[in-house]
N, C-alpha and C positions, 0 to 999 in steps of 0.2 A: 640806242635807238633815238632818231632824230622825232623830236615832239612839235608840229603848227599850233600857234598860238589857236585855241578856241577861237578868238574874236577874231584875227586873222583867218581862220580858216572861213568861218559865218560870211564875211565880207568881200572873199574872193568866191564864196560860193556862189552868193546870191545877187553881187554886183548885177548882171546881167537882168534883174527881175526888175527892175523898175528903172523906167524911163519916163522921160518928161511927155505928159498926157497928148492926144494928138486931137485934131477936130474930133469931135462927137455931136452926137444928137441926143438927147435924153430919151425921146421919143422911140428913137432906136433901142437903148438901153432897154427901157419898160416894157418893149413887144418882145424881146430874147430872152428877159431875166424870168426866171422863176421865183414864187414869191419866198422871202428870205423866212428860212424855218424859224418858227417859234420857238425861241429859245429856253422861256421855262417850261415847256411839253418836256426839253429833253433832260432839264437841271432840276428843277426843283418839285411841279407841280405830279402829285400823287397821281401819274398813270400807268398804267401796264403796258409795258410795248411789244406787238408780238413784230413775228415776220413780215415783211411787205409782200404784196402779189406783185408782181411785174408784167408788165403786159407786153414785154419781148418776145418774139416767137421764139426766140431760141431756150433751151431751158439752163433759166438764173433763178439762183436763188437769193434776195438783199437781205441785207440784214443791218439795221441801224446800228449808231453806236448807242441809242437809249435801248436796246435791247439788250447790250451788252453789261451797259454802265452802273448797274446796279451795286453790281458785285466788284466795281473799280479795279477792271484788268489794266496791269503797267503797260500791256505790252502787246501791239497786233495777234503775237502767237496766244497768250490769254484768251485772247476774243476768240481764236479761233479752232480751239481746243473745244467750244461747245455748239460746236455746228455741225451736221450728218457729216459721214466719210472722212474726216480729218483724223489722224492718227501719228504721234508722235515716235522715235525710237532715240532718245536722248536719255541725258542723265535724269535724273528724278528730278520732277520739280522746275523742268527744263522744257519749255517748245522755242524749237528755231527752226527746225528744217521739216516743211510741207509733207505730212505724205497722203495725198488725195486719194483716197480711195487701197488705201495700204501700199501705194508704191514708191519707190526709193525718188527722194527729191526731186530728181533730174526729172523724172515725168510729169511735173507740176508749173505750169506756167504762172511767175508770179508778177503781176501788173502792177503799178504804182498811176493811177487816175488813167488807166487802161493802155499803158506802155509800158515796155518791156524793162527792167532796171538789171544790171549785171551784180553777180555774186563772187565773193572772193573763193566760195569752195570750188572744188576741182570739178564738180560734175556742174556746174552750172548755178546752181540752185543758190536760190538767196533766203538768205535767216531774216524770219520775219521777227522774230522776236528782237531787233535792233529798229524800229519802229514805233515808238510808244502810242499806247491807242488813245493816248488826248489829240493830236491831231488829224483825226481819221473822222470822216463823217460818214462811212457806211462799208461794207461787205459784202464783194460778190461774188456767190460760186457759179465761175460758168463750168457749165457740164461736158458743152458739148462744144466744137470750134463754129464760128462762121468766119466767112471770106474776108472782113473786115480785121480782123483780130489777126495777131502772127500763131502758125502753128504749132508752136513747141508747145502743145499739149496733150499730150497720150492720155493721161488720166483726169483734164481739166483743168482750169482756169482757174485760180483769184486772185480778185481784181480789189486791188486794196485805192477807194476813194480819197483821197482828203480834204477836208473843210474846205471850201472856195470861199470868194466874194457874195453867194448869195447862202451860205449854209444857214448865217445868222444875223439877228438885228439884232447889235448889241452887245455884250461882255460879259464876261463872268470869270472869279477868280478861283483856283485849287489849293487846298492846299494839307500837309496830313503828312503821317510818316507810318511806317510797318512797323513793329518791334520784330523778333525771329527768336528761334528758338537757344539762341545762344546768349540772349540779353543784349543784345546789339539793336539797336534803330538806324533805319533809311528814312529820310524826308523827301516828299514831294509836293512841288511847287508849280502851277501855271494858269495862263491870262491868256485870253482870249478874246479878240474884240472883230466886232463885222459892222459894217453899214455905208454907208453913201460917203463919200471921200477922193479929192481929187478929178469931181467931175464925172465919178464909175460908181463902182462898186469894190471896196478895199475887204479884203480880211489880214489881221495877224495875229501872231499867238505865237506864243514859247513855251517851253516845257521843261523844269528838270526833276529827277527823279534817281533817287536812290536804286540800287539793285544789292540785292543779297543773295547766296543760298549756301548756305552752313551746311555741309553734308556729311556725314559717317558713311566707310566703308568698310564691311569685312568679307574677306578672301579666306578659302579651303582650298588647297591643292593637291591632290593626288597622282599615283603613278596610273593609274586607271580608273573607271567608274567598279566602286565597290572594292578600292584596290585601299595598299598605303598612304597613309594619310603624310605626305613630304615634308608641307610648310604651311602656316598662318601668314595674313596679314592684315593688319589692322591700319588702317586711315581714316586722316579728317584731309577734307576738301572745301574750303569755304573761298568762294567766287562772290568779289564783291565788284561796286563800281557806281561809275554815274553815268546816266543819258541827259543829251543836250540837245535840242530840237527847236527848232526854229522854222516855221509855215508862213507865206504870206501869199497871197492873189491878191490879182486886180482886174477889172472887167469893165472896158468904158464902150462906148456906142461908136464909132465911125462914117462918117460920112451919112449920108440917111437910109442903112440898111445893114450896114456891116459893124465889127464888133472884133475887138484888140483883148487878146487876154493873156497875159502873164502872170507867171506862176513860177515858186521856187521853194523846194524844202531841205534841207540840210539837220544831218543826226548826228551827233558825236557820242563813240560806246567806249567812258574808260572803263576797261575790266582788270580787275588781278585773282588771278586764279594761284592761289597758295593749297599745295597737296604734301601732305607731309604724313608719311607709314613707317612703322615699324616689322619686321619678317620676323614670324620666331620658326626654330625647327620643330616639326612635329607639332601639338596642338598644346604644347606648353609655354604659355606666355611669362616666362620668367628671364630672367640676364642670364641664367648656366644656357639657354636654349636661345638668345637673341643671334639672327644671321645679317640682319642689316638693318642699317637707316636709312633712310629714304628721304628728302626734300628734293620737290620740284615747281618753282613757282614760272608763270607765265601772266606776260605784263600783255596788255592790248589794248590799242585803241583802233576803233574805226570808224573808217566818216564814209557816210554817205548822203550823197544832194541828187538833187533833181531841177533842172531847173527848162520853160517849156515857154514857147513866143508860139500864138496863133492868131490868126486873123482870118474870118470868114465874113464874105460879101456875097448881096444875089446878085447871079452872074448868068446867061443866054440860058433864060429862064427857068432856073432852079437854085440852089447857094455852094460857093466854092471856099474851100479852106486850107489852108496853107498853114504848117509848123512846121517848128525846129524845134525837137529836145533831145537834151544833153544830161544822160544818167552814169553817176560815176562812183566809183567805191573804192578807197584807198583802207588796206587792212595792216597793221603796221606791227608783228608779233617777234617779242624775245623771251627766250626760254632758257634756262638752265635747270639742270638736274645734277644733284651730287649725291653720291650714295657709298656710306661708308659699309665695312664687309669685318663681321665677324665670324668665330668658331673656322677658317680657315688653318688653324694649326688645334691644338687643345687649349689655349687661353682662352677662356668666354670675356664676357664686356667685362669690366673696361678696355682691355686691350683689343684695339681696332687692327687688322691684319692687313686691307688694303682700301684706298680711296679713290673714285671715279670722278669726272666728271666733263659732263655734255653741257655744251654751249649751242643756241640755235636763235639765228636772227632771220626773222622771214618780213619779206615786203610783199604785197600783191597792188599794183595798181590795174585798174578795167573801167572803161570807160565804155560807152553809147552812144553814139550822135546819130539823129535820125531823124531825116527829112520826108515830108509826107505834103501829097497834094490830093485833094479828094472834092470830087465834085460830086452831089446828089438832087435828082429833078425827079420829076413827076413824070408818069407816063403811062399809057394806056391801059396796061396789066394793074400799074400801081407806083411803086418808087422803085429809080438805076443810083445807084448808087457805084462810081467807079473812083479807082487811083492807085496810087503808085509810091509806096515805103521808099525808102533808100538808108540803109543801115553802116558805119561802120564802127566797128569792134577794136579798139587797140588795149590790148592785155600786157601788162610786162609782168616776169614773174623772178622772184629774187631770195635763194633760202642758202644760205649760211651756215658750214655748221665747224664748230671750232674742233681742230683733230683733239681727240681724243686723249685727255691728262689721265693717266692712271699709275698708281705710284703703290707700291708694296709698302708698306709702317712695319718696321723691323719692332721685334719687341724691347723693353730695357734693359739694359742702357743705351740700346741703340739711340741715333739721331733719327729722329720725326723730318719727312721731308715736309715741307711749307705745305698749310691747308689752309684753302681749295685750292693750293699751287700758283704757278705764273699762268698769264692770261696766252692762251695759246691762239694761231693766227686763225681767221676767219676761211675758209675753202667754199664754193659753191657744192653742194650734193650732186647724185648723180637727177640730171633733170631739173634744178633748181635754178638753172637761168636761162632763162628765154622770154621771144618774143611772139605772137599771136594775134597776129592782123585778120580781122575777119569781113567779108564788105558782103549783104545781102541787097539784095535786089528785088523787091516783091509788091508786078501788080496784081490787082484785084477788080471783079464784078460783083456788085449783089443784085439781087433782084426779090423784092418783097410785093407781097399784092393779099388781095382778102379777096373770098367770095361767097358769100351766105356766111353760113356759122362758119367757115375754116378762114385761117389766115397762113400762110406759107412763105418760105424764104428761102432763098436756092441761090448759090454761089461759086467762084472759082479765085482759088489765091496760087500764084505760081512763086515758088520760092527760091531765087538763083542765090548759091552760097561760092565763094569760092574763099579758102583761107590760107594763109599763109603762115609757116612754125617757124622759126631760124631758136633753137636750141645750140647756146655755146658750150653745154660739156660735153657733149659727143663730139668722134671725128670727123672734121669739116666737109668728108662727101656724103654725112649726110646730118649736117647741120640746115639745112632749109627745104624746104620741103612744101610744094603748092599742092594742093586738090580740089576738085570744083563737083560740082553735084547741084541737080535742078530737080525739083519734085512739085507736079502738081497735085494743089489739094481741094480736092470740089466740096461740098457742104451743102447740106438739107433740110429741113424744117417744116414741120406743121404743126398748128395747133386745131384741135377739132371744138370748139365754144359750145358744149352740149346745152345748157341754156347758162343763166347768168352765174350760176354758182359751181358747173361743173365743166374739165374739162379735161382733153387727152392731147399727150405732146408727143411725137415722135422724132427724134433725127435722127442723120448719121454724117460723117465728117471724116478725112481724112487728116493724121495727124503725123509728126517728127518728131525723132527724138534724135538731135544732134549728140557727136560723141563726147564724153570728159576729156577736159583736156588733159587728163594724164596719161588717157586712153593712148590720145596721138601724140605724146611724145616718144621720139625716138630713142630715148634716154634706158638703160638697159638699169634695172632695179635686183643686186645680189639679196637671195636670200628673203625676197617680198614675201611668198606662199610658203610659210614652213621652210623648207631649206632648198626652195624652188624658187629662180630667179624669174622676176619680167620682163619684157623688153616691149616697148610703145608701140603702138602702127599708126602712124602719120597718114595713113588708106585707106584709113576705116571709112566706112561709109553709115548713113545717121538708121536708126532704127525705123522702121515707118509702121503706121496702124491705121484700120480701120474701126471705127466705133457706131455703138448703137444703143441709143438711150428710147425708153419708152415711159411714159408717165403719166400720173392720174393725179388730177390735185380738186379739192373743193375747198369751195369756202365755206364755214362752218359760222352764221349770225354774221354782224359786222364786222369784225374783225380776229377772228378765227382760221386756220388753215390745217389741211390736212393733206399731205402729197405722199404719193407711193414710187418710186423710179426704179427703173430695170437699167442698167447697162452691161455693155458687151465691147472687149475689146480684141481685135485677135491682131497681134504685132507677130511682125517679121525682119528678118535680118536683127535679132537679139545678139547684144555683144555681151559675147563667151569669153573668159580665157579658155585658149585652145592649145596642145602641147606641138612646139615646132619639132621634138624629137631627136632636139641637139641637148647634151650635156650642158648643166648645169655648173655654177663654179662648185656649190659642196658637194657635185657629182663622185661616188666611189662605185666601185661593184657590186657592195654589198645592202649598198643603201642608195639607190638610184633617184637622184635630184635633176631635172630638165627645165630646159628654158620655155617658159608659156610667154602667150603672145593674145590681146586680145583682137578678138575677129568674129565679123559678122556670120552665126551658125546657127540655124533652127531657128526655130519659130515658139514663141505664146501666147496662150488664153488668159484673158481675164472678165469676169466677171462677178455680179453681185446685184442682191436687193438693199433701196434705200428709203427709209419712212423717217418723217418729221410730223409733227404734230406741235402746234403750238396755239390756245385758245383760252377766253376766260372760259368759266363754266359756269355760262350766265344757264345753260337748260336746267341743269336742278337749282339755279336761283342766285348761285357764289359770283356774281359780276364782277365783286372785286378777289376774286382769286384765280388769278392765268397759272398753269400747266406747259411744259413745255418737254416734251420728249423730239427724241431723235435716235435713232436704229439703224446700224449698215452691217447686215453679212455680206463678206470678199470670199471673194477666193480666185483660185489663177491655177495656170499650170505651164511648167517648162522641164525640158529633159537639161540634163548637164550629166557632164563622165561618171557621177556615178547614182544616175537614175533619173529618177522623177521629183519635183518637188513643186511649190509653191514658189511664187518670185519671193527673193530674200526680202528678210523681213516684213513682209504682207502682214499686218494683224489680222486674226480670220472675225473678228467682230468689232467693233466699238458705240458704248450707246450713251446718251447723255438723259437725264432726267432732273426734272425738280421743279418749281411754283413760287408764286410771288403772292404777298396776301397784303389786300390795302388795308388799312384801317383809315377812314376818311375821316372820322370823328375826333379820332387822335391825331391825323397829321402825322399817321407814321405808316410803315411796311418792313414788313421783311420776308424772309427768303430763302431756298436751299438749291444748289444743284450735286448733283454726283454723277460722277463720269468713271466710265470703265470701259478699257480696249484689250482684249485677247492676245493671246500670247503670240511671239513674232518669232520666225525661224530662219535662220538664212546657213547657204552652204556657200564656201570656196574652197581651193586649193589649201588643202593648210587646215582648215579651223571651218566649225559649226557650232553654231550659236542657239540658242532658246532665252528669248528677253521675257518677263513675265511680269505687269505692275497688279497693285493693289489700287483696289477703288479710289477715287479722289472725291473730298466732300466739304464744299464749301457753305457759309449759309452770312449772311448781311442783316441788319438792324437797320432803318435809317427813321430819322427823324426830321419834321422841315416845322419851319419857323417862318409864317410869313409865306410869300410869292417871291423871299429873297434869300433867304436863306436853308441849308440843307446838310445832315450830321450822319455819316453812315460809318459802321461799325462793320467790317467784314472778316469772318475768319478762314483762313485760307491751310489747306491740308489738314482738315479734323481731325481725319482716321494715321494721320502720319503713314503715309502710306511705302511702299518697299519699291524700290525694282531687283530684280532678280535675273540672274543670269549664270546657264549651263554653257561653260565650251569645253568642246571636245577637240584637241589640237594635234595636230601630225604632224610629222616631217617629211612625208615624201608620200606622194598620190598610192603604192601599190598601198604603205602602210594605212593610207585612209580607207583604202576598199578592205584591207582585211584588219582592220578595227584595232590595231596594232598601236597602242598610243603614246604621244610622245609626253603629253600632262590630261589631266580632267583637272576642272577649277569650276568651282560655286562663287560666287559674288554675290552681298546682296547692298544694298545701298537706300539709305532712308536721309528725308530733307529735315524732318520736326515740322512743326505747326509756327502758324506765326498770324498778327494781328495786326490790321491796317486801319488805320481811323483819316477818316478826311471830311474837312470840311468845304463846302463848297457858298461860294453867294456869286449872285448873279445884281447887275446894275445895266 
């Protein structure tokens, strides 16, 4: 696997972000800039930071990074593991992929300073947990869509901010490491500096950071639930790595009205993920009973930038603004897996019977460029706000997989043939090389206005898609493949301002959910559902919803809040795998395997209540001790071939609790939170799952020194907590409906505890 110099890569990323200063006005500057945040409010100086109120009609919820920062999250997903409706289904110890509101990633729009950025996964979705949350300067959930905003979002919005030119006046430096449960340390290192520079307004900062997670896994296999107990197996998984981040803006004045801003971020994720098991037969973990070994490491690195040119001037009287940004993600993975096999004749260990092994080189590059012109004036009702996106998408996709070494080891005296053998040649998989051009097209109207206590917002975003596949391992009539598709998406808003402390927000919005692109490959996959093959549709057409949020929020003293929200989603055209009715390749008579196809079939509900609560408890006198809870019951519904169910994986709760307590006399604080999410179910072809975690409980110490310096202590997984997982697996759909099984398996998987110390000073 071909590796870009770090410095190299930082350099061609960000080249494009700073240019030589143009006229300005200062005068210009100071009427645009907002004043640059207090920097020790967020570093050092002992205060409680709750939620912000936003005066958007539409319903968002912010969230600083001093709200967060207490507890010293490495990582965007950190942050936002404690915020309503967020719920993970990963490995223990693990947030990377969104799911708002319990729904699978793809229904989660994720923004980077309120633009779209591309993901290496198949369904869309970008890991935020490849973001470190030192360069983030706040967190927003939008809930619901308006016309401004693009609509790939069924279940909502967030919008991950980063530090600009006016975050800060000033610098401060990080610096600290984790220990983990294995006696290993990770160090983390970063600087950050803001203020007046080059005639603007300058930010930069960098970041590096250690990543760890040491994990144990143990496996129970059965021939059915409550049946023969098969096989054991036991594993360690420990994913290590470094993140490298690099933020900088710039913001100067123009001419005497207008204002130049440039912007560029770039993250580098080295991971190595080392999985290494042992199988015994039956639940005796000795050598007479060992059936294999197992090593499978996977190396990864990936880069992701961002990089953003705007300029907005007043223009036939109101202000116009004009960008170009360009979001891009190169994911660069090779894998191998060897696995040696005993008990295949009567020899136990030592004598190995036979040796495997898989090679796998996968590339993703995706990129975003997207041009946008937007004008907004004044006008009778209130503010127009119009314009016109222009989006293209070029995806390349590249996965490798070495044919298959597999060699019998004769017993002795036999000759050993060579281990892990000759390096065998590289093949594309089926589906694993193509291209994916996608060019959107999307204008927009808003319209906002107020009258008495209500304020209102009402819009229309039209979204022309048209994309194009060329897939080279299939046969060339039908290696390329165009389809185009237009959806208008209207949006609504009000807020009702019952007096200054209470209020009611309702919308509704049309939204998309465009297909995975594995969905539309035409690439035909043996053996994907149990012993049921799939084949792509290049036809699909994108998922659509209508939504309905309703909500109550008050302010509670000065800086207290309390919100309740209702939402409602009913989507349509849900993509199914649906049976084409044509044999299968492991098709026999006796055991019928068919080709599925995914396609847009029937329709879902989702729904759920969501309450946050976050406040000191100045009313019984505790000023300095903030609370902070948060609460979402989900739930949903969809039919599929065999029944009714919840959308896969939905967690049916998740709720966050815990407090901050100052001690002002000491110059110090600490803290707890604990989070806990319901268990998650999902069904396919083949295989049904039940994920189950254990509470998670974190709690921090911090100490400061001075207005300049600051010492926090945070302990991370107290309760070491589990995740757990029932599948129930078949091989052929009649055997799933009559319960006929091909394995039952338990997993359960725990991270350890581990301690982070960092210190911080500001200058």
């Amino acid at each position: 696997m071909t590796r870009q110099p770090l410095t190299t890569a930082i350099a061609v990323a960000l080249a494009s972000a700073f240019v030589a200063p143009v006229a300005y006005s200062q005068a210009a500057v100071a009427a645009a800039a907002p004043s640059p945040a207090q920097l020790d409010r967020v570093e050092v100086v002992g205060e409680i930071i709750y939620r912000d109120r936003t005066e958007a009609t539409a319903p968002v919820l912010s969230y600083d990074l001093a709200y967060f920062q207490r507890f010293e999250p490495l990582t965007v997903g950190d942050m936002l593991k404690r915020v309503p409706s967020v719920t993970f289904v990963s490995d223990v110890l693990e947030y990377d992929g969104v799911r708002l509101r319990g729904l699978d990633s793809g229904y989660t729009q994720i923004l980077i300073n309120g633009k779209r950025v591309p993901g290496a996964g198949l369904d869309r979705a970008f890991f935020v947990d490849r973001i470190p949350a030192e360069i983030v300067e706040r967190i927003e959930i939008v809930r619901s869509a308006s016309a401004d905003r693009s609509g790939d979002a069924v279940a909502g919005a967030l919008n991950i901010v980063l530090r600009d030119g006016y975050s800060i006046d000033g610098g401060y430096l990080r610096a600290g490491a984790t220990r983990f449960n294995d006696d290993e340390f990770e160090p983390t290192f970063g600087a950050f500096w803001g203020g007046e520079a080059l005639g603007g307004n300058l930010l930069v900062g960098a970041n590096v950071q250690g990543r760890r997670n040491p994990k144990d896994k143990f496996s129970q296999r059965f021939d059915a639930p409550g049946g023969t107990l098969d096989n054991t197996e036991v594993q360690t998984d420990v994913r290590s790595g470094k993140d490298y981040a690099f933020n900088a803006d710039y913001r100067v004045g123009v001419g005497e009205t207008g204002e130049l801003h440039l912007s560029g971020m770039f993250v580098r994720t080295d991971r190595f993920q080392d999985e290494d098991s042992i199988e015994y037969r039956s639940g005796l973990a000795n050598n007479a009973n060992l059936l294999t070994i197992n090593q499978n490491d996977l190396d990864i690195q990936t880069d992701n930038y961002t990089l953003g040119a705007g300029l907005k001037w007043a223009m036939a009287g109101g202000e116009t603004e004009v960008r170009l940004d360009r979001a891009g993600i190169t994911d660069s993975q090779f894998e191998f897996e060897n696995e040696t096999e005993y008990l295949r004749d009567s020899n136990p260990f030592p004598e190995a019977d036979r040796f495997t092994r898989d090679v796998t080189d996968l590339l993703i590059e995706d990129t975003d460029t997207t041009g946008e012109i937007t004008h907004e004036r004044d006008a009778d009702f209130g503010k127009l706000k119009f314009g016109l996106q222009a989006t293209l998408k070029d995806r390349e996709t590249r996965i490798f997989e070495a044919t298959r070494y597999r060699v019998t080891i004769p017993n002795a005296p036999g000759i050993s043939p060579p281990i892990p053998g000759p390096t065998q040649s590289l093949a594309p998989i089926a589906g694993g090389l193509n291209t994916i051009e996608e060019t959107r097209i999307e204008p927009f109207v808003k319209l906002t206005g107020a009258a008495d206590a209500f304020e209102w917002e009402a819009g229309l975003r039209y979204e022309q898609t048209d994309t194009e596949i060329n897939d080279r391992t299939v046969a060339a009539n039908l290696a390329r493949t165009d389809t185009d598709y237009g959806f208008l998406l209207p949006s609504a808003h009000v807020r009702w301002n019952l007096d200054d402390a209470n209020r009611i927000t309702a919308s509704i919005a049309r939204t998309v959910r465009r297909p995975d692109f594995n969905a539309i490959s035409p690439a035909l996959l043996e053996a994907e559902a149990g012993d049921n093959d799939v084949v792509g549709n290049p036809l699909l057409d994108p998922e659509s919803a209508w939504g309905l949020d309703v909500g109550f929020e008050r302010r509670l003293g000065e800086r207290g809040i309390v919100g309740m929200n209702l939402f409602y989603r009913d989507i349509t055209d849900l993509v199914e795998l649906a049976n084409t009715g044509l044999p299968g390749s492991e098709d026999d008579a006796s055991n019928r395997a068919w080709i599925f196809q995914p396609r847009n079939t029937g329709d879902g509900q989702v729904w759920g209540a969501e309450l946050d609560l976050s406040t000191p408890l100045s009313l019984i006198g505790l000023d300095n001790t903030g609370v902070f809870v948060n609460y979402s019951w989900l739930d949903s519904e969809i039919e599929d071939d065999f029944g009714t169910r919840r959308f896969n994986n939905q967690s049916n709760y998740v709720y966050n609790v815990g407090f901050i307590q100052e001690l002002p006399s000491l110059e110090a604080s600490f803290g707890v939170t604990f989070r806990k999410q319901g268990d998650a179910y999902t069904r396919v072809v083949g295989e049904e799952v039940v994920t189950s975690y254990d509470g998670d409980l974190e709690a921090f110490i911090e100490k400061r020194f001075g207005k300049s310096w600051a010492v926090r202590l945070t302990g991370i997984n107290l309760l070491d907590q589990s995740k757990d997982e029932v599948f129930d697996k078949f091989n052929t759909v009649q055997e799933q409906i009559n319960r006929d099984y091909d394995e039952y398996e338990l997993e359960t998987e725990t991270g350890g505890r581990a301690l982070q110390l960092i210190v911080r000073y500001q200058f």
